[in-house]
N, C-alpha and C positions, 0 to 999 in steps of 0.2 A: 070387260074382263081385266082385275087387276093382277099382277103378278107379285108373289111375297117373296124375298128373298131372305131368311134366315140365316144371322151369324151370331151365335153365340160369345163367341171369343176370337181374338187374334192371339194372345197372350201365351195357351194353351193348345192353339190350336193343334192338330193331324197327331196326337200321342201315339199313334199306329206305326209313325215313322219318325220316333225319335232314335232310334237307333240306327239310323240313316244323317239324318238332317238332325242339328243341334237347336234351341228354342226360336234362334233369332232367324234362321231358315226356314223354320216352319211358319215362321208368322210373316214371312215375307212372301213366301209360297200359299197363304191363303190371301193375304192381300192380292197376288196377280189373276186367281184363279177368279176373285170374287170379279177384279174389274173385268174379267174376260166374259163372265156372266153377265155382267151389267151393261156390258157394252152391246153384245146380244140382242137382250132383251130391250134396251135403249131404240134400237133400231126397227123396231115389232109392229107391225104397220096393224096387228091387230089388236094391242095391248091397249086400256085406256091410262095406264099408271106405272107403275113402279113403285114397291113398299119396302124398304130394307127392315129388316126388324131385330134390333142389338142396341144394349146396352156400352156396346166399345164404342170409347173417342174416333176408332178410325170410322166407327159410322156416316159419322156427322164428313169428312174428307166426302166419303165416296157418295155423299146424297148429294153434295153441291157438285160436287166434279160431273155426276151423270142428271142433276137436276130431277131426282127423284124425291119421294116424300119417305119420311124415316120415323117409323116409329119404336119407342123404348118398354119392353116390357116390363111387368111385374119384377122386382126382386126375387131372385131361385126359383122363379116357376121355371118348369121344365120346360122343351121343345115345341112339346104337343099342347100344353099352357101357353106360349108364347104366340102359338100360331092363332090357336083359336081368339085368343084377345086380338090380335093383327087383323083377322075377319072382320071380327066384328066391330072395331074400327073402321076398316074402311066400309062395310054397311052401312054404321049410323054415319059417317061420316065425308062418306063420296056416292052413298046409294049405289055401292056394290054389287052384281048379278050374278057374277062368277068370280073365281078364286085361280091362282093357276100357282103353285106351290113349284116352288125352282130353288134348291138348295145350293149351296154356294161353291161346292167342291162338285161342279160338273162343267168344267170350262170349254169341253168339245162340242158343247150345244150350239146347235145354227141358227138364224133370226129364220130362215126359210123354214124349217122343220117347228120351229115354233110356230109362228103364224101358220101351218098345216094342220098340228094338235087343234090349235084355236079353233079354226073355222072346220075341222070335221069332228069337232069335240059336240057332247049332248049334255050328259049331266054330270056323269062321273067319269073320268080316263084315267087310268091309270101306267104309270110309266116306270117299271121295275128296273133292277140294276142287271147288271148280265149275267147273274148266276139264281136270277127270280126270286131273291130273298128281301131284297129292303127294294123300297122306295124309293126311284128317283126324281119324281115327278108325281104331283095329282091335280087334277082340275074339277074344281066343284061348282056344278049351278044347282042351285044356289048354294051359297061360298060353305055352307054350314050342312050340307044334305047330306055330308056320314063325319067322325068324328076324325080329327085329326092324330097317327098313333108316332110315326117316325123314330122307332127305336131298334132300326138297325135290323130288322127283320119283320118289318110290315106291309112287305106286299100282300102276303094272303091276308092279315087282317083287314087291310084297307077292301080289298075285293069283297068279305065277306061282311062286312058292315054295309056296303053298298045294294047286297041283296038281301040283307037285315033290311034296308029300309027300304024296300021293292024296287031298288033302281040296277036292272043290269050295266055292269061297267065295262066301258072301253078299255082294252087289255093293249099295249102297244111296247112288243117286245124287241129288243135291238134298234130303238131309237136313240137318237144323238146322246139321251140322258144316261144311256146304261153304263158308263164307264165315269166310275165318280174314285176321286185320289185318292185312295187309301194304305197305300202298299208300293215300294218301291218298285215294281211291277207295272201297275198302275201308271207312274210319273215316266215309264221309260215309254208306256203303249202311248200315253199322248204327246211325247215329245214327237215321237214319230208318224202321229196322226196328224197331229195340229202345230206344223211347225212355225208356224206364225201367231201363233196365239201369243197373246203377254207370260202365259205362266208357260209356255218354252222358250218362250223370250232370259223371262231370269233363269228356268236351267242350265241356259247356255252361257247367259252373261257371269252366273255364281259359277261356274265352275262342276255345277252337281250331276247335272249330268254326264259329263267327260267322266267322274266320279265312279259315278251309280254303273255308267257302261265297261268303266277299268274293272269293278269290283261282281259284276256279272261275269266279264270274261275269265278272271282268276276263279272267281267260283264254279264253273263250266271244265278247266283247267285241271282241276282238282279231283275231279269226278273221274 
């Protein structure tokens, strides 16, 4: 079982919450988030790999820092283009069995909860976010047995592809995966869940948090 870990960009990253956090915030806030995933998943006593899959310099940092392998996708192919070429890489290329898809804005994930998924996983699992609309999480044996969709609203497709192709899929609602950063909201619920993680680590260290909880309490204030 490998695990892919997709990052598109640092650059651009969380545009959800630029009106919170200014460019250089937000790409310093996907950087901790990623290492807190990678560090995770690093530790995965069921894992056989680690794939990071991005075209950004800070790639190349975070494969040698966690000693993972990193691969670069096509030019402007999308998400679901990037992953599937990622598959299928590590197929011809490490004889891959399964796939375990961990996107990089979910830093409250546990190595325990992971190795759980792993070993009471069959063919397809799926791990939605907490309000059951996107994807937090999929695991495919074999890595290619429903199509890759991840466009922000692809839990039910992923589920219905999977019995598209006769495989009833493992539904796993309110795991570690379902709270991924999106929304000021979001950065305040894991600073407070995971207060040792790296990415509340730099909330606290930037300043953003003391921030984000002054500008809750005035908004609250208001009301």
């Amino acid at each position: 079982m490998w695990a892919i870990v997709p990052i598109k960009t640092f650059a651009r990253a969380k545009q959800r919450l630029a009106n919170v956090l200014n460019e250089d915030e937000r790409r310093s806030l996907m950087l901790a988030m990623a290492r807190d995933v990678l560090t995770c998943l690093s530790q995965s006593e069921t894992l056989t790999g680690v794939l990071i899959v991005s075209r950004a310099r800070e790639a190349d940092v975070l494969a040698e820092t966690f000693a993972t392998e990193r691969f670069a996708e096509s030019p402007n192919v999308d998400l679901a283009g990037a992953l599937t070429q990622a598959a299928q890489y590590l197929v011809s290329h490490f004889s891959a069995k399964g796939i375990f898809v961990v996107p990089a804005d979910v830093p409250a994930i546990t190595t325990d909860e992971v190795d759980q998924l792993v070993r009471s996983h069959n063919q397809v699992t799926v791990l939605p976010d907490s309000e059951n609309v996107g994807t937090n999480g999929l695991i495919c044996s074999p890595p290619l047995s429903v199509p890759y969709i991840f466009d922000g609203k692809s839990f039910k497709p992923h589920v219905d592809a999977a019995f598209a192709a006769g495989i009833t899929p493992k539904i796993v609602p309110a795991s570690c995966f379902a709270l991924d950063v999106d929304t000021p909201k979001d950065l305040m619920a894991l600073y407070q869940q995971q207060p040792r993680s790296q990415t509340a680590i730099y909330l606290n260290r930037s300043g953003i948090a003391h921030r984000l909880n002054t500008n809750t309490h005035l908004a609250q204030d208001n009301l």
